[in-house]
N, CA, C and O atoms as a GROMACS GRO file, in nm:
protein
  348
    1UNK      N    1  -1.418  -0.956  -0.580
    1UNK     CA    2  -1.539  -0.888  -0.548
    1UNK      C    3  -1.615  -0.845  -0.673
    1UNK      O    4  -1.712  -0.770  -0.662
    2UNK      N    5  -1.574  -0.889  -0.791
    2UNK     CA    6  -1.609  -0.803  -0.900
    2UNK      C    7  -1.751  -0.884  -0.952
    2UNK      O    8  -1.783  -0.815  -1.048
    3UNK      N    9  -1.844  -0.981  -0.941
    3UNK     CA   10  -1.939  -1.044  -0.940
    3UNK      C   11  -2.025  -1.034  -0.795
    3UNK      O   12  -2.141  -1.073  -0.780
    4UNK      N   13  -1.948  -0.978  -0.703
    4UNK     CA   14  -2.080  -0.951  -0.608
    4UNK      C   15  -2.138  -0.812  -0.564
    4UNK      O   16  -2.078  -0.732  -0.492
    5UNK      N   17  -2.243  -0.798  -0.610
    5UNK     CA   18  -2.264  -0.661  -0.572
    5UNK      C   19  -2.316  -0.569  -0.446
    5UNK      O   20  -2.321  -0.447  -0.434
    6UNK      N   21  -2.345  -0.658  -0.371
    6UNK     CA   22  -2.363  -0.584  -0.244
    6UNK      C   23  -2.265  -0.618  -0.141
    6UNK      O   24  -2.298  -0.594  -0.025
    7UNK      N   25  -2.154  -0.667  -0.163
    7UNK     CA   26  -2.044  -0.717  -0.076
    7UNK      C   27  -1.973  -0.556  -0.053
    7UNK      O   28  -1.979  -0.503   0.058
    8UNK      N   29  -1.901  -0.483  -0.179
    8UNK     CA   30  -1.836  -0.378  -0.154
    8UNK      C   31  -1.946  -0.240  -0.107
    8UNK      O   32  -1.885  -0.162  -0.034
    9UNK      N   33  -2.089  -0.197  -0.134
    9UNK     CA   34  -2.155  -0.123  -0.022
    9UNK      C   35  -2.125  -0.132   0.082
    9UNK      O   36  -2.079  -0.042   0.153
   10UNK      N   37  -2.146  -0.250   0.111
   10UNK     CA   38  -2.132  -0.292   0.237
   10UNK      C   39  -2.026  -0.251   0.330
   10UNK      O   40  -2.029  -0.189   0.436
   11UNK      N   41  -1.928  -0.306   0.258
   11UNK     CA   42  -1.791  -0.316   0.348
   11UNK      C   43  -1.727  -0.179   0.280
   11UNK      O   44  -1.604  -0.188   0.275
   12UNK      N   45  -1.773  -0.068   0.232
   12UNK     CA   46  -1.743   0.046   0.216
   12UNK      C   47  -1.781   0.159   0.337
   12UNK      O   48  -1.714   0.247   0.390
   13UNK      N   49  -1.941   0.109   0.359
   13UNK     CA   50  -2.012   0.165   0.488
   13UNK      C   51  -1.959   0.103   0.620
   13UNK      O   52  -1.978   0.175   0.718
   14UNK      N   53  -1.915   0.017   0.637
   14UNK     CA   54  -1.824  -0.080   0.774
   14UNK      C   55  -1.756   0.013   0.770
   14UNK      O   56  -1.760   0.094   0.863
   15UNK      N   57  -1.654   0.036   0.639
   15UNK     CA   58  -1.536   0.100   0.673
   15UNK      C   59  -1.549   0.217   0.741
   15UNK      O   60  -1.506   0.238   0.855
   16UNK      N   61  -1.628   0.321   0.648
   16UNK     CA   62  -1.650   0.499   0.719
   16UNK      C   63  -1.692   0.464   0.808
   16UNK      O   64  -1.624   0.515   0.897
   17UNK      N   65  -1.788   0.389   0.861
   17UNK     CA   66  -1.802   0.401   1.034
   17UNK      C   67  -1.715   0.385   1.119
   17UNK      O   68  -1.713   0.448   1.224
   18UNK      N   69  -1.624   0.291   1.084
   18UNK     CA   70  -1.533   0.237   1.176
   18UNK      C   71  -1.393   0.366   1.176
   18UNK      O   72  -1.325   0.394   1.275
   19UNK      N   73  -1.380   0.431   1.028
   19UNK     CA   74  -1.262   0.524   1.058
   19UNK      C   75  -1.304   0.619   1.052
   19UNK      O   76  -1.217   0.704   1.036
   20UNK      N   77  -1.448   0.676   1.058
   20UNK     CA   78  -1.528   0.760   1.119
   20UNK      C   79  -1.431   0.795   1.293
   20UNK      O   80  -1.340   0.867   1.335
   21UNK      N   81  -1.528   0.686   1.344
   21UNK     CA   82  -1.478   0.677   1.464
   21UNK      C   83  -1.362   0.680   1.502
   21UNK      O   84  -1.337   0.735   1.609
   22UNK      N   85  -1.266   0.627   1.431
   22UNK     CA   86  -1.094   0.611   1.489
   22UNK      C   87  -1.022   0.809   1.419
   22UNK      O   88  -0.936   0.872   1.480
   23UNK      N   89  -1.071   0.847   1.321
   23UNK     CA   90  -1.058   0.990   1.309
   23UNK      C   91  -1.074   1.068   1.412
   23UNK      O   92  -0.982   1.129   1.466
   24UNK      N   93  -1.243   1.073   1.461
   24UNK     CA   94  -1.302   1.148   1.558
   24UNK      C   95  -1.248   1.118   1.733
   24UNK      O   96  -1.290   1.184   1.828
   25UNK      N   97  -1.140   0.995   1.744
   25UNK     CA   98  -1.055   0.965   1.828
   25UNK      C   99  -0.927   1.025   1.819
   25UNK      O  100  -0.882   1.079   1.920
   26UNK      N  101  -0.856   1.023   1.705
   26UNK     CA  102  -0.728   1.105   1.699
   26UNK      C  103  -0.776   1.263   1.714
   26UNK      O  104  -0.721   1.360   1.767
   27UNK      N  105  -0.881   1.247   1.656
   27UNK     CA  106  -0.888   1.428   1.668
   27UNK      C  107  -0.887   1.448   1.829
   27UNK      O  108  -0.781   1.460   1.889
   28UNK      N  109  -0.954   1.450   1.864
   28UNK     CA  110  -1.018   1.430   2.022
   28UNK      C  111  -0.837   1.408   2.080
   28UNK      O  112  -0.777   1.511   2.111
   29UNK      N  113  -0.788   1.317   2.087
   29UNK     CA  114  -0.646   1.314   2.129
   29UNK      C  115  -0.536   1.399   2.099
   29UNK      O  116  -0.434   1.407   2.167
   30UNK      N  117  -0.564   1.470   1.982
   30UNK     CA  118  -0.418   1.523   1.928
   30UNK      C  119  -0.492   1.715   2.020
   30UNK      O  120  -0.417   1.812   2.024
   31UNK      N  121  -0.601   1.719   2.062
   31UNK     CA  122  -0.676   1.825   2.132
   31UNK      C  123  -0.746   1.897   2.023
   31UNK      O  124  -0.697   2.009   2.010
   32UNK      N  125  -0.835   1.877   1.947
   32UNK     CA  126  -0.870   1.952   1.814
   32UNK      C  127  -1.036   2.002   1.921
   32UNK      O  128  -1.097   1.953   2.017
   33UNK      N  129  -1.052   2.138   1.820
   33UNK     CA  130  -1.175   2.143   1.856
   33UNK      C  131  -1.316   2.086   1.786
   33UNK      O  132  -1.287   2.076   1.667
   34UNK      N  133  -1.394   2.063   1.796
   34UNK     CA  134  -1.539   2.031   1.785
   34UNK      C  135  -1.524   1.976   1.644
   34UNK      O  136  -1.498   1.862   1.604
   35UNK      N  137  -1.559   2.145   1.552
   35UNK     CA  138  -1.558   2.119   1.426
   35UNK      C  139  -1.401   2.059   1.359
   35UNK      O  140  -1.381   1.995   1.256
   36UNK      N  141  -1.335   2.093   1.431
   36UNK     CA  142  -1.198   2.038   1.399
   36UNK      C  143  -1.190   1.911   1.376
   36UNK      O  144  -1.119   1.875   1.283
   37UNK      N  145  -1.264   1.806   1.461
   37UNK     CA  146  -1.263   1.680   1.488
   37UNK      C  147  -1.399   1.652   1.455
   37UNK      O  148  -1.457   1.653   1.564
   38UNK      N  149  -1.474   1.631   1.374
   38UNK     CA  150  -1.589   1.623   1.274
   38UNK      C  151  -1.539   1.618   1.146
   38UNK      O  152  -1.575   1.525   1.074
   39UNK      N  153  -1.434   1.734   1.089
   39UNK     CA  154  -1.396   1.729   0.981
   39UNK      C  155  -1.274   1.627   0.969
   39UNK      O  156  -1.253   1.559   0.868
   40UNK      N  157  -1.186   1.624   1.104
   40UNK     CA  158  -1.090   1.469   1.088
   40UNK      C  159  -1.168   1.371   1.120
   40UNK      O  160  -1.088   1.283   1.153
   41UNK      N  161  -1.269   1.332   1.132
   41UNK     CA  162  -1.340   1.232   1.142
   41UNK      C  163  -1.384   1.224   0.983
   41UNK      O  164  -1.326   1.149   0.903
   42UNK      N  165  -1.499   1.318   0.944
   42UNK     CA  166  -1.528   1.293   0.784
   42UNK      C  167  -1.385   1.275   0.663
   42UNK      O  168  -1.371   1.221   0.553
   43UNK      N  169  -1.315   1.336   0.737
   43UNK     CA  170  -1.164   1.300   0.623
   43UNK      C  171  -1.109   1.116   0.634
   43UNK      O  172  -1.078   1.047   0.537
   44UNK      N  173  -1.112   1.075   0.772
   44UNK     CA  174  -1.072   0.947   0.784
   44UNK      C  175  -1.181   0.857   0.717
   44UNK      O  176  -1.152   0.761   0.646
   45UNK      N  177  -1.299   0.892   0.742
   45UNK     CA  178  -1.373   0.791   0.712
   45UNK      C  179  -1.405   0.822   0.544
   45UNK      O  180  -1.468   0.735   0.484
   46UNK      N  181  -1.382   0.884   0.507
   46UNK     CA  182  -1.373   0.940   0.332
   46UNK      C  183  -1.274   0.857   0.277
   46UNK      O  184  -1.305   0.786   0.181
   47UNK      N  185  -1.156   0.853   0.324
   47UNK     CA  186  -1.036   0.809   0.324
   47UNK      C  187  -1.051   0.657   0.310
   47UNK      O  188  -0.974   0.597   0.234
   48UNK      N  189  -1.154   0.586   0.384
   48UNK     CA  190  -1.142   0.436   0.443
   48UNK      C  191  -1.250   0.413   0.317
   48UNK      O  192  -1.240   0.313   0.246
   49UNK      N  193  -1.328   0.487   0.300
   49UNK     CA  194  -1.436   0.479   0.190
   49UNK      C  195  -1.354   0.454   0.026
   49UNK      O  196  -1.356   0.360  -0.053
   50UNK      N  197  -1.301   0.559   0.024
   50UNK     CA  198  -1.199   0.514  -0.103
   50UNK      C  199  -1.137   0.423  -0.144
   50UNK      O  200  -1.150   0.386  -0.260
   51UNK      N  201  -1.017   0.336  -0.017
   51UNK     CA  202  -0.982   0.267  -0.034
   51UNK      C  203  -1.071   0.134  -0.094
   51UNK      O  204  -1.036   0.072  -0.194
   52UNK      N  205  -1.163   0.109  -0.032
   52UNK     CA  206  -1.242   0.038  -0.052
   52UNK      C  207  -1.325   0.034  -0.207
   52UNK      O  208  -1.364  -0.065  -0.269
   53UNK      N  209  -1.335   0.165  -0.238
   53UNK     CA  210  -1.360   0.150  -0.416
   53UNK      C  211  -1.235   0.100  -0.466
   53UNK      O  212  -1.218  -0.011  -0.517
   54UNK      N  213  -1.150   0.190  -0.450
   54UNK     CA  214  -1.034   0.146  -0.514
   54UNK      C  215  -0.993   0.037  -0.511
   54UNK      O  216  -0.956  -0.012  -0.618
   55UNK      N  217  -0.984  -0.047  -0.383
   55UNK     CA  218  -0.970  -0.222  -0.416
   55UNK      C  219  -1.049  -0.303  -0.504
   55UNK      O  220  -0.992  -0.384  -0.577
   56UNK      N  221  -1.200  -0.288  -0.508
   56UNK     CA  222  -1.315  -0.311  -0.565
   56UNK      C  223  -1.245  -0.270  -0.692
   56UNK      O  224  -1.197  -0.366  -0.752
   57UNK      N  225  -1.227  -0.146  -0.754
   57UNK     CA  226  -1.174  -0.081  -0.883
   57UNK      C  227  -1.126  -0.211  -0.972
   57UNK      O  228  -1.168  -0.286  -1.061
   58UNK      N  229  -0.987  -0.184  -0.873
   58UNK     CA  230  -0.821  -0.282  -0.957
   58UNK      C  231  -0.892  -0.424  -0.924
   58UNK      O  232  -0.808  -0.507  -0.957
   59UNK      N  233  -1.005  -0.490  -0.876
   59UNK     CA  234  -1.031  -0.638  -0.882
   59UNK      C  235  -1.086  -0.640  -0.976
   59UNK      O  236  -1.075  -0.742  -1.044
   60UNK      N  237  -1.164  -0.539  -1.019
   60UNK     CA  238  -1.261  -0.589  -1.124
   60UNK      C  239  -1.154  -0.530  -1.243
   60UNK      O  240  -1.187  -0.581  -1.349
   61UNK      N  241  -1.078  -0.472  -1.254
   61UNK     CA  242  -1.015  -0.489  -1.390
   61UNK      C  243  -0.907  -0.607  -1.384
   61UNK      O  244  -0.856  -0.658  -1.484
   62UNK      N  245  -0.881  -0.641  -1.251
   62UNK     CA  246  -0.756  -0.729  -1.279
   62UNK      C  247  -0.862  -0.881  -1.378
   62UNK      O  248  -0.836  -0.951  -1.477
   63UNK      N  249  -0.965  -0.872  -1.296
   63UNK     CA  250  -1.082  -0.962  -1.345
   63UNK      C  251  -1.111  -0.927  -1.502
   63UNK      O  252  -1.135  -1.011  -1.589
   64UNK      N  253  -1.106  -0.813  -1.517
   64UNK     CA  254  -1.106  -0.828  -1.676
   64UNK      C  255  -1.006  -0.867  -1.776
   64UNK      O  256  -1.035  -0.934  -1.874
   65UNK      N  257  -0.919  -0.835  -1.756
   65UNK     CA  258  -0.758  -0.830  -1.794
   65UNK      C  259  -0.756  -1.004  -1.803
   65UNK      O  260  -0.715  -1.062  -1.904
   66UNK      N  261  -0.809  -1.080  -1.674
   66UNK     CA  262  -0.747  -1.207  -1.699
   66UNK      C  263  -0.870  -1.286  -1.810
   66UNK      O  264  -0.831  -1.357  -1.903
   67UNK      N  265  -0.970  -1.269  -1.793
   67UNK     CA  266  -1.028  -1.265  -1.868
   67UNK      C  267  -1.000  -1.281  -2.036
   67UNK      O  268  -1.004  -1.375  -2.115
   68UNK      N  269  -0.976  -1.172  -2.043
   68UNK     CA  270  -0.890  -1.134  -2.160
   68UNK      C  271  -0.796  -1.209  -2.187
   68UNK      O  272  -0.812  -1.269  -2.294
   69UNK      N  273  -0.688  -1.233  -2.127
   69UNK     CA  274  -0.602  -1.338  -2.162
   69UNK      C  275  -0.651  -1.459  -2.180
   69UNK      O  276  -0.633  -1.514  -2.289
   70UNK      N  277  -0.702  -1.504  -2.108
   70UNK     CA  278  -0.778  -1.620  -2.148
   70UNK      C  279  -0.904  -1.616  -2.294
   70UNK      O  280  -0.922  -1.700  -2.382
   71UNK      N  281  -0.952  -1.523  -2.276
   71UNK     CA  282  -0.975  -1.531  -2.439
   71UNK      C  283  -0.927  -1.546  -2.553
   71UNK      O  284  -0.956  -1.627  -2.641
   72UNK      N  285  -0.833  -1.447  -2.548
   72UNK     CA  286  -0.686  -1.433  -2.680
   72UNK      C  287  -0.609  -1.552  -2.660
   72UNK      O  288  -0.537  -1.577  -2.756
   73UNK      N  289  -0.600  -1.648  -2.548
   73UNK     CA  290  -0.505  -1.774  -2.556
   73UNK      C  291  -0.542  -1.810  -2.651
   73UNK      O  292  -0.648  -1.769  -2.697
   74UNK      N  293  -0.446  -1.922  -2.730
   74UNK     CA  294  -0.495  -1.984  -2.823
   74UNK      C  295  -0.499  -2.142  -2.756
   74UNK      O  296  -0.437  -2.161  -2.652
   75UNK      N  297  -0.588  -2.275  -2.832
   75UNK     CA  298  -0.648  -2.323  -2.743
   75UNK      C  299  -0.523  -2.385  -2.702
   75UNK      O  300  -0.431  -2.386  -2.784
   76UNK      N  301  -0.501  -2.455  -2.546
   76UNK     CA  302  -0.428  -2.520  -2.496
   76UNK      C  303  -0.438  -2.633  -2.461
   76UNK      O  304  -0.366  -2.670  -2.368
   77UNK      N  305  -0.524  -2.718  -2.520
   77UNK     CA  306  -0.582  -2.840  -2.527
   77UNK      C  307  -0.469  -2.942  -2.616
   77UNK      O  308  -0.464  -2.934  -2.739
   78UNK      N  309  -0.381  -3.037  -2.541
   78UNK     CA  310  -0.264  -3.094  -2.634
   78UNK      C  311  -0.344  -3.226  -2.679
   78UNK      O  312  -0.402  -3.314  -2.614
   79UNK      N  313  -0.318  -3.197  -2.850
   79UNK     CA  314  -0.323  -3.312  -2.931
   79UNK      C  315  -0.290  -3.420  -2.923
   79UNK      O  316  -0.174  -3.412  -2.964
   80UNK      N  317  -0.319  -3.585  -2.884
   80UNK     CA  318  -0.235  -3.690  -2.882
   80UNK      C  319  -0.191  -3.734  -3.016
   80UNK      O  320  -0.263  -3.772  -3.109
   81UNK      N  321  -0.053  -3.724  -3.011
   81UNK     CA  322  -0.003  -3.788  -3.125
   81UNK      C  323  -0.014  -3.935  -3.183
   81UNK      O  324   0.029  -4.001  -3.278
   82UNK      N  325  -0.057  -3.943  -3.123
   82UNK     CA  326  -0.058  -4.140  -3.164
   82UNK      C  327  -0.236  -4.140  -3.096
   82UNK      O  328  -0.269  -4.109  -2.982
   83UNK      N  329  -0.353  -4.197  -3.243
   83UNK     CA  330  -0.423  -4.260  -3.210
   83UNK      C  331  -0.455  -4.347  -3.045
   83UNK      O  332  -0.394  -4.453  -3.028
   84UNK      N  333  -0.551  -4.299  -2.930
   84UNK     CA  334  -0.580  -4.370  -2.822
   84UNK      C  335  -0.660  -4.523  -2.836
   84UNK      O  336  -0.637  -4.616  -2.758
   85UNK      N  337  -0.737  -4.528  -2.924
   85UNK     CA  338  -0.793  -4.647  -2.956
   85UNK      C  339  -0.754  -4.671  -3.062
   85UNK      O  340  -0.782  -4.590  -3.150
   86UNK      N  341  -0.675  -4.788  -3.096
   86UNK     CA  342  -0.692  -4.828  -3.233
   86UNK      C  343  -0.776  -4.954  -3.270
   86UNK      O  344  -0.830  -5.030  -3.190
   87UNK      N  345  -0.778  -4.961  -3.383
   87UNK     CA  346  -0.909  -5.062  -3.388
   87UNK      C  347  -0.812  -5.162  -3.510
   87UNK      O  348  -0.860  -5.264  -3.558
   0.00000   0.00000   0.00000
């Protein structure tokens, strides 16, 4: 994800809606009141929001990191030992 930039907005806002909703369901089930279950709703969907940086985060450094290695390689292009054409 680390070259696209409107992919993780995106699927950051999918997420809080969606565990928006599945919060404001457990709350509602476990018997919470009103504000009770508003605030486990904003906690789940906070929660689902994070994750989602945080994956985004560790891609784009794992993306740098390899990067990196591949820079510092030295070249890996093998030499033929014996002339391919000879003349």
């Amino acid at each position: 994800m680390h070259s696209e930039k409107t992919l993780s907005p995106m699927l950051g806002v999918g997420v809080f809606n969606i565990m928006f909703w599945i919060g404001f369901v457990v709350g509602y089930d476990i018997g919470l009141t009103c504000n009770a279950m508003l605030i486990n709703a904003l906690l789940f969907g906070g929660l689902g929001s994070y994750a989602v940086a945080n994956i985004d985060r560790l891609s784009a450094r794992e993306y740098r990191l390899r990067k990196k290695k591949d820079k510092d390689a030295p070249d890996t292009m093998v030499k033929p030992t014996k002339p391919i054409l000879q003349t």
